[in-house]
C-alpha positions as CSV (number, residue, x, y, z in Angstrom):
1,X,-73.0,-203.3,103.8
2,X,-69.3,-203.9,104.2
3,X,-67.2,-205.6,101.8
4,X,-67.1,-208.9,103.2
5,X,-70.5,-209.1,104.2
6,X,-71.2,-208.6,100.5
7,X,-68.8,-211.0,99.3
8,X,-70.4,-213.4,101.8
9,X,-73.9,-212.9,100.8
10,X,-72.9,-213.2,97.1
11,X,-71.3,-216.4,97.8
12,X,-74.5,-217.9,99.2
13,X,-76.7,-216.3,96.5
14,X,-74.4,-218.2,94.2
15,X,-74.9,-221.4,96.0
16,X,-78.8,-221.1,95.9
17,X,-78.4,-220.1,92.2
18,X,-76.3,-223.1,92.1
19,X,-78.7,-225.3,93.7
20,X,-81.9,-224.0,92.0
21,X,-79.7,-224.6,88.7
22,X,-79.6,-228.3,88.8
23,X,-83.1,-228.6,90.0
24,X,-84.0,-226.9,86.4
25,X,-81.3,-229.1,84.6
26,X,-82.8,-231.9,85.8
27,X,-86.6,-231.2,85.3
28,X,-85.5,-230.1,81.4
29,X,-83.6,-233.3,80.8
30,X,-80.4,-231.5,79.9
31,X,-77.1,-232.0,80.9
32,X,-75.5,-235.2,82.7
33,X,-77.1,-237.5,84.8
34,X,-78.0,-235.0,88.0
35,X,-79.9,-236.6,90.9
36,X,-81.6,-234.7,93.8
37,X,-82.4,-235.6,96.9
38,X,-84.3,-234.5,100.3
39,X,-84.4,-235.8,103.9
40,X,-86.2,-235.1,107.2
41,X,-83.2,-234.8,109.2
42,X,-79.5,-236.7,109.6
43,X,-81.1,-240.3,110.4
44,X,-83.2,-240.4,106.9
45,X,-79.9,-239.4,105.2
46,X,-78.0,-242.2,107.0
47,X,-80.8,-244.3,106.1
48,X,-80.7,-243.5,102.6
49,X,-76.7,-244.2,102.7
50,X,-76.3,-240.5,101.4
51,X,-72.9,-240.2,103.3
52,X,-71.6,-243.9,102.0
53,X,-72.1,-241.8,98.9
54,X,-70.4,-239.2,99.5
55,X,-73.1,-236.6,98.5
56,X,-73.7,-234.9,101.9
57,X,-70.7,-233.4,103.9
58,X,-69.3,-235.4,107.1
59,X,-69.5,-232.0,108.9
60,X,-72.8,-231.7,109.1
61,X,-74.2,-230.6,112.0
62,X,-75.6,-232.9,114.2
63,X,-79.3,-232.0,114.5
64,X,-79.2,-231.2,111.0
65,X,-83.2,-231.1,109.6
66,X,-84.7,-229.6,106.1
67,X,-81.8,-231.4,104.2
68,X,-81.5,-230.8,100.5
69,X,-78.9,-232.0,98.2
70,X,-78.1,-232.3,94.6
71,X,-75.6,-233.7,92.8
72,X,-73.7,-234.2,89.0
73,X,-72.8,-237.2,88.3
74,X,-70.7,-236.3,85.6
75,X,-68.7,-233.7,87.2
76,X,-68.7,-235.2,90.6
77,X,-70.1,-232.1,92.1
78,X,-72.7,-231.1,94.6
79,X,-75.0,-228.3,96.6
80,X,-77.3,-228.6,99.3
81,X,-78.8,-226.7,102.2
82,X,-79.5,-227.8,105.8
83,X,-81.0,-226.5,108.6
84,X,-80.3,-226.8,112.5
85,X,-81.3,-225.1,116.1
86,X,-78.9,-222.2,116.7
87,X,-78.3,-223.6,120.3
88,X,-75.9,-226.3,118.7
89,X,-73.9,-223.6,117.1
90,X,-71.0,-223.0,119.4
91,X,-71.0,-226.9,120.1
92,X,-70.8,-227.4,116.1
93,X,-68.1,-224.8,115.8
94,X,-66.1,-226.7,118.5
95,X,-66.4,-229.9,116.4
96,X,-65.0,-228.6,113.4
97,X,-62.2,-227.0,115.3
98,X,-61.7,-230.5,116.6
99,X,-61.7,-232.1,113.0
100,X,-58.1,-231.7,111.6
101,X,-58.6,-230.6,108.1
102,X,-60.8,-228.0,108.6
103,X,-60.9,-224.3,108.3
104,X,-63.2,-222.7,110.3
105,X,-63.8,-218.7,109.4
106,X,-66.4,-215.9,111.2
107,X,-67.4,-212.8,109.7
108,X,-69.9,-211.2,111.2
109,X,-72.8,-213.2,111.5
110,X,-72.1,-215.8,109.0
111,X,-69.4,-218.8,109.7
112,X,-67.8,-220.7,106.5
113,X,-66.0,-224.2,106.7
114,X,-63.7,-225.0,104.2
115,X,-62.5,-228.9,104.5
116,X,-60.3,-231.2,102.2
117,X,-61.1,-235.1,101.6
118,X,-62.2,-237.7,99.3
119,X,-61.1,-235.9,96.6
120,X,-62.9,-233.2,97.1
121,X,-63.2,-229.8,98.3
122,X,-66.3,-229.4,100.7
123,X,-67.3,-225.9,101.8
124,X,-70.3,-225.0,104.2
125,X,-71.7,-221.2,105.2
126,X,-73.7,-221.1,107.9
127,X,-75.8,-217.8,108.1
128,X,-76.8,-216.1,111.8
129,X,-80.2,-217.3,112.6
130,X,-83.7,-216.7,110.7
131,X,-84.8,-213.5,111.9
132,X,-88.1,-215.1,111.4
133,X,-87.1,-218.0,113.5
134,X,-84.1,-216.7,115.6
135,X,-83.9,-220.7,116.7
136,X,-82.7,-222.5,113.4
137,X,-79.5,-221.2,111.8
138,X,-79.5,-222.2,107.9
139,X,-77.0,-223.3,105.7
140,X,-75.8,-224.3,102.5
141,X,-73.0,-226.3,101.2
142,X,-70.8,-227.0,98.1
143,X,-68.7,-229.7,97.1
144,X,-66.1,-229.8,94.0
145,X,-63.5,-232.7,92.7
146,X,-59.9,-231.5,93.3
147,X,-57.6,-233.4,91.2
């Protein structure tokens, strides 16, 4: 495995870790004020007014499904994952391109958007697609206050 493929997979495992992390905070009552959330696709989230909120990137893909998403209120810091059919991929990647603060990096199979606003530093990796089901691409994201 090359060097950047590990550094890559690390990063996600960390995310996950991440993720999983506040879902145990939460359950054990420790810690600040942490809220979780989960929604069928992009219109429940709208619904829910998760991206009034802030808590779920604006570059999500659009047929974003399986979306998961937790948050700190105290240190104004998230994680989620989301899931989408691969055949949206290379429109997706033309969106971000099109956004102006992005940053829009491949290696290998995974691609990683690193983007600026709010106050807050928002970074998505999206993997290649489930070898299980080589028609959804997963990802996960993370998002931290810059001051």
């Amino acid at each position: 495995m090359k060097i950047t493929a590990l550094k890559i997979f690390l990063g996600l495992a960390a995310a996950l870790l991440l993720f999983v992390a506040f879902d145990l905070i939460r359950l054990s009552g420790l810690g600040g004020e942490h809220k979780i959330s989960r929604y069928a696709d992009l219109a429940a989230a709208r619904a829910d007014g998760a991206f009034e909120g802030g808590w779920l990137p604006k570059l999500l893909p659009p047929g974003s499904t399986h979306i998961a998403e937790t948050h700190d209120l105290g240190t104004n810091s998230g994680a989620g994952s989301f899931a989408f059919p691969s055949y949206q991929m290379d429109a997706y990647k033309t969106e971000v391109r099109q956004f102006g603060r992005a940053i829009l990096r491949e290696t290998g199979t995974t691609t990683r958007i690193i983007y600026y606003g709010d106050r807050s530093r928002v970074e998505l990796t999206i993997l290649s697609p489930d070898p299980q089901k080589p028609e959804v691409m997963n990802g996960v994201w993370s998002m931290k206050p810059t001051r």
